[in-house]
mmCIF file of the C-alpha atoms, coordinates in Angstrom:
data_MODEL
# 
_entry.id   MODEL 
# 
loop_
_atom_site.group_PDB 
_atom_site.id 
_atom_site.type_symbol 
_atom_site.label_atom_id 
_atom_site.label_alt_id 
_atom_site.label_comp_id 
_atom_site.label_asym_id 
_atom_site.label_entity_id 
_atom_site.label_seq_id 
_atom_site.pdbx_PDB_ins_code 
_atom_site.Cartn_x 
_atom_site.Cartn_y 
_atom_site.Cartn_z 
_atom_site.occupancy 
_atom_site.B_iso_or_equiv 
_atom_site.pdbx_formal_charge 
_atom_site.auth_seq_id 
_atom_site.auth_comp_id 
_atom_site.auth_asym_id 
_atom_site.auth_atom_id 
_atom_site.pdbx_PDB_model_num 
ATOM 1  C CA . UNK A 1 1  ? -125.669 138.058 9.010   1.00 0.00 ? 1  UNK A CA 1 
ATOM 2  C CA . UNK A 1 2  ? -124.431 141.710 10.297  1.00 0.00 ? 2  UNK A CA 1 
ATOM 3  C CA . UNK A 1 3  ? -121.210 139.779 11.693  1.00 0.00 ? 3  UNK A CA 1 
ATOM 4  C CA . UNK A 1 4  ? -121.011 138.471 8.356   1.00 0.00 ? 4  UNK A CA 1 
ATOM 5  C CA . UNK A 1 5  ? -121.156 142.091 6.538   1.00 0.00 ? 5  UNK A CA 1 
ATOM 6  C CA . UNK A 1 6  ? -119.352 143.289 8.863   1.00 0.00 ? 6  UNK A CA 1 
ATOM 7  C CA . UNK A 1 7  ? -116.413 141.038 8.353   1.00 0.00 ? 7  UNK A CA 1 
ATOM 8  C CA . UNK A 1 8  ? -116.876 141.617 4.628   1.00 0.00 ? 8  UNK A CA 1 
ATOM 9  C CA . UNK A 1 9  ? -116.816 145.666 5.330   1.00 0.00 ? 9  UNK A CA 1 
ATOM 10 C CA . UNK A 1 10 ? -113.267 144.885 7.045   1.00 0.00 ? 10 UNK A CA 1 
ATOM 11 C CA . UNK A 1 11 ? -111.986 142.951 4.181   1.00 0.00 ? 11 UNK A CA 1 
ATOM 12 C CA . UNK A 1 12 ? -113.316 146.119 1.577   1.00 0.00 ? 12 UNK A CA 1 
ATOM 13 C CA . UNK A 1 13 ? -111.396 148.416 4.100   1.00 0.00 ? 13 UNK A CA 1 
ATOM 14 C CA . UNK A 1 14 ? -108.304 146.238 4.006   1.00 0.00 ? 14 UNK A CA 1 
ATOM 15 C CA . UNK A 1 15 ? -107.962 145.814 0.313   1.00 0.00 ? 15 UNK A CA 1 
ATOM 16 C CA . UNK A 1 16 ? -109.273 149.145 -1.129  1.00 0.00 ? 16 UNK A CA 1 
ATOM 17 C CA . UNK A 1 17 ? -107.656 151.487 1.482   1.00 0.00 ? 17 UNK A CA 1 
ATOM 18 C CA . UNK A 1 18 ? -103.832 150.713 0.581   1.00 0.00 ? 18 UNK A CA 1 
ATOM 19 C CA . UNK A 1 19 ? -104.508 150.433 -2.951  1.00 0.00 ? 19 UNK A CA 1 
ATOM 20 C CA . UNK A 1 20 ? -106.032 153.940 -2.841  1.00 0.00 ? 20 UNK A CA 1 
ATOM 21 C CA . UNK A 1 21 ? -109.865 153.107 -4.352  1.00 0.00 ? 21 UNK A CA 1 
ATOM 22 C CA . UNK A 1 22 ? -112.047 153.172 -0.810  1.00 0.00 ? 22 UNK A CA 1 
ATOM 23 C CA . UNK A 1 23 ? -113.159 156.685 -1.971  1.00 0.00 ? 23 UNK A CA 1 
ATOM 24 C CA . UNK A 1 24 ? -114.855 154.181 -4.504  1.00 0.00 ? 24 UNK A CA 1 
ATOM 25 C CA . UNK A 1 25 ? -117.075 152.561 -2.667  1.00 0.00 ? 25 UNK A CA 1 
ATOM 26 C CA . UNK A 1 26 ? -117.500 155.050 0.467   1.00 0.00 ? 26 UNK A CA 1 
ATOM 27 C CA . UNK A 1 27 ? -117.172 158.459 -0.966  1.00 0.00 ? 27 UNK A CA 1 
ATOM 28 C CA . UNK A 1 28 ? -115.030 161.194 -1.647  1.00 0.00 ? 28 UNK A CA 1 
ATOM 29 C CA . UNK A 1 29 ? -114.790 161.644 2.258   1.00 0.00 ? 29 UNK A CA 1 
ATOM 30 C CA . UNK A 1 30 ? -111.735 159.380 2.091   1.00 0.00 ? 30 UNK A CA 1 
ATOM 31 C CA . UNK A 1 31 ? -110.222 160.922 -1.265  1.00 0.00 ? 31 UNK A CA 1 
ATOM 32 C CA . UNK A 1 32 ? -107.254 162.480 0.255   1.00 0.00 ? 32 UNK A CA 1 
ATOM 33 C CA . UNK A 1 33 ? -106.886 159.193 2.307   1.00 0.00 ? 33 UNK A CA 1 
ATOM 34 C CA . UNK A 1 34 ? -106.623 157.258 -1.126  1.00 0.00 ? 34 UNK A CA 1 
ATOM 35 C CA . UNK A 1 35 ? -104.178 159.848 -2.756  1.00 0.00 ? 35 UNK A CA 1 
ATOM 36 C CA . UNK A 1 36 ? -101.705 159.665 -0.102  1.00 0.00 ? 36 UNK A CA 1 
ATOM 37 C CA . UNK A 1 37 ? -102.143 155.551 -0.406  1.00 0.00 ? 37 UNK A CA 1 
ATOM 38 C CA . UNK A 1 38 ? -101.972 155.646 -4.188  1.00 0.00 ? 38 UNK A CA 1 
ATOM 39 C CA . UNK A 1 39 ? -98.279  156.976 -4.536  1.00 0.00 ? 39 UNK A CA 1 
ATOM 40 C CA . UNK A 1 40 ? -97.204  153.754 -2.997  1.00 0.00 ? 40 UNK A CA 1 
ATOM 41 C CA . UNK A 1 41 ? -98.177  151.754 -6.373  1.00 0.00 ? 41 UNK A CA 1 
ATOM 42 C CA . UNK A 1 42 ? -99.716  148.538 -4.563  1.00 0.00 ? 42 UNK A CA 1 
ATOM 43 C CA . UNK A 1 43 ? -101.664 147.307 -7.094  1.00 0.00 ? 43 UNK A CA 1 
ATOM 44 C CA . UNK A 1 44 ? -99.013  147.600 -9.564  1.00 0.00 ? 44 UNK A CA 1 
ATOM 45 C CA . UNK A 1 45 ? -96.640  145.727 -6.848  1.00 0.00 ? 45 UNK A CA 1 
ATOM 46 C CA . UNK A 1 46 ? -99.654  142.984 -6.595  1.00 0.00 ? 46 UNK A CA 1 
ATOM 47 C CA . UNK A 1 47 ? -99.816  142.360 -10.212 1.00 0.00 ? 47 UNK A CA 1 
ATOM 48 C CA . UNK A 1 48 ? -96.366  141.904 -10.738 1.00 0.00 ? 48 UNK A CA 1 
ATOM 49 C CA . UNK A 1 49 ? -96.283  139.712 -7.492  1.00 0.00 ? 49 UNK A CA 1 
ATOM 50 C CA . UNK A 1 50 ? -99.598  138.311 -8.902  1.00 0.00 ? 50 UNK A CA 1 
ATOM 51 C CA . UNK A 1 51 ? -97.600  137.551 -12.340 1.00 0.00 ? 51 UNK A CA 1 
ATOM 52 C CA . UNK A 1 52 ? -95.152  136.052 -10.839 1.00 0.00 ? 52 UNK A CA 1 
ATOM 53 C CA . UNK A 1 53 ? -97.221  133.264 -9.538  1.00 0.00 ? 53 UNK A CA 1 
ATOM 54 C CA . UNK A 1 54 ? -97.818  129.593 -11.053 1.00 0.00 ? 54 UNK A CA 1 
ATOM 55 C CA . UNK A 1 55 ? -100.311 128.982 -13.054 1.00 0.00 ? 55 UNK A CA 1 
ATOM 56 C CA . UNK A 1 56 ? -101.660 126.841 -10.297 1.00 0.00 ? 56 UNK A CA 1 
ATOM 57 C CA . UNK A 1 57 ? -101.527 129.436 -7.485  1.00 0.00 ? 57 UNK A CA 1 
ATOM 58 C CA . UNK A 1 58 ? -103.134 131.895 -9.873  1.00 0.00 ? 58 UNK A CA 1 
ATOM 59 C CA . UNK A 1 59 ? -105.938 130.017 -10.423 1.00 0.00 ? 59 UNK A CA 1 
ATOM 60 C CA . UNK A 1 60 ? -106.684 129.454 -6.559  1.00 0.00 ? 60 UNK A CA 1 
ATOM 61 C CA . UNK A 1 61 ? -106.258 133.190 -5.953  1.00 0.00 ? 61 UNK A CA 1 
ATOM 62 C CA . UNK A 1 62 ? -108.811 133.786 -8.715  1.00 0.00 ? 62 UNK A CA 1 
ATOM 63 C CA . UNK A 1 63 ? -111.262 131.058 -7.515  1.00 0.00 ? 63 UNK A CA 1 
ATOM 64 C CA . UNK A 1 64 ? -111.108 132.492 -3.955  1.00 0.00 ? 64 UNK A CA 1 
ATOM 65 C CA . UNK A 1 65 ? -111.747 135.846 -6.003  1.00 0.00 ? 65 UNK A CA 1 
ATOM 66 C CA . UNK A 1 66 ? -114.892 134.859 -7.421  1.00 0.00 ? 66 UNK A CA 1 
ATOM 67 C CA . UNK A 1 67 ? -116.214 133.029 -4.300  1.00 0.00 ? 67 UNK A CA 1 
ATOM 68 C CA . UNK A 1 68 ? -115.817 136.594 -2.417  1.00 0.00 ? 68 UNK A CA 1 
ATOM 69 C CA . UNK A 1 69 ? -117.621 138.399 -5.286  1.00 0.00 ? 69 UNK A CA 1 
ATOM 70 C CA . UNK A 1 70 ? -120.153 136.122 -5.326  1.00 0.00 ? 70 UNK A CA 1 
ATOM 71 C CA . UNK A 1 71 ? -120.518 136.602 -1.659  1.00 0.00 ? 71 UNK A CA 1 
ATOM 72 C CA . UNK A 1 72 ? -120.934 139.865 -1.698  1.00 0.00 ? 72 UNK A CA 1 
ATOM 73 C CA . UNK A 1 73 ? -123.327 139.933 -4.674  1.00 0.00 ? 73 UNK A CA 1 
ATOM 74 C CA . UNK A 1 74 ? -125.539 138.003 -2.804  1.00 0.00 ? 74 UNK A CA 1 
ATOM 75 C CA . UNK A 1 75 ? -125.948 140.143 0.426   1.00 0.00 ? 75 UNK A CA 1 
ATOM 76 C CA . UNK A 1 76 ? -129.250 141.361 0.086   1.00 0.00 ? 76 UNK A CA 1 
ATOM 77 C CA . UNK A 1 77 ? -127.769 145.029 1.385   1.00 0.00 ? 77 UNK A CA 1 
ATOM 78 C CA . UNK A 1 78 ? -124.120 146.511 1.933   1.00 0.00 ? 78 UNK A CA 1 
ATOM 79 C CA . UNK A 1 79 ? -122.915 146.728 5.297   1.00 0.00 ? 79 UNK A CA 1 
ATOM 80 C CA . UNK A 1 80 ? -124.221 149.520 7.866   1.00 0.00 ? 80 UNK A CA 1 
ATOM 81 C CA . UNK A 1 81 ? -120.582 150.601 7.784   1.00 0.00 ? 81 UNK A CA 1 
ATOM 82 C CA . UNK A 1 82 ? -120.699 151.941 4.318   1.00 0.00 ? 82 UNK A CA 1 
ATOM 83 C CA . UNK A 1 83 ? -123.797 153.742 4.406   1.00 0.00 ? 83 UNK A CA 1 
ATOM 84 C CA . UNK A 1 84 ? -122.821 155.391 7.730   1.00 0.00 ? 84 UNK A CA 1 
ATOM 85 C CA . UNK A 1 85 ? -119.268 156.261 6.139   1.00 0.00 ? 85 UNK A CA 1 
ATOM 86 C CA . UNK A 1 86 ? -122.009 158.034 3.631   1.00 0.00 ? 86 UNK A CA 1 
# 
């Protein structure tokens, strides 16, 4: 289970660090870490790549999506990373 959050932790880091919204979910520790990230637009660039997609391809991305969320609704706490990023 903690390999499990942690893995999860990694993917949070991964995906909300270049998009500039970690300070979301860890604190305002990592605010001027998400500033410099946000001037490079990458969510804007993913939702045009996003867009570009098939209909088909968009609706495996968003299944994967909700499998993830799911996943980490159902972890009975968040990972020791996050609260120790606290």
């Amino acid at each position: 289970m903690l390999m499990r959050k942690s893995a999860y932790f990694k993917w949070i880091y991964c995906a909300d660090s270049p998009r500039g919204s970690l300070s979301e979910i860890v604190g305002a520790r990592v605010l001027s870490v998400d500033k410099k990230h946000r001037i490079h637009q990458f969510q804007k660039r993913a939702q045009a790549v996003f867009d570009g997609l098939s209909s088909q391809e968009q609706k495996i991305l968003l299944t994967y999506t909700e499998g993830v969320s799911a996943a980490a609704q159902a972890l009975a706490m968040k990972p020791i990373e996050i609260h120790i990023e606290r």
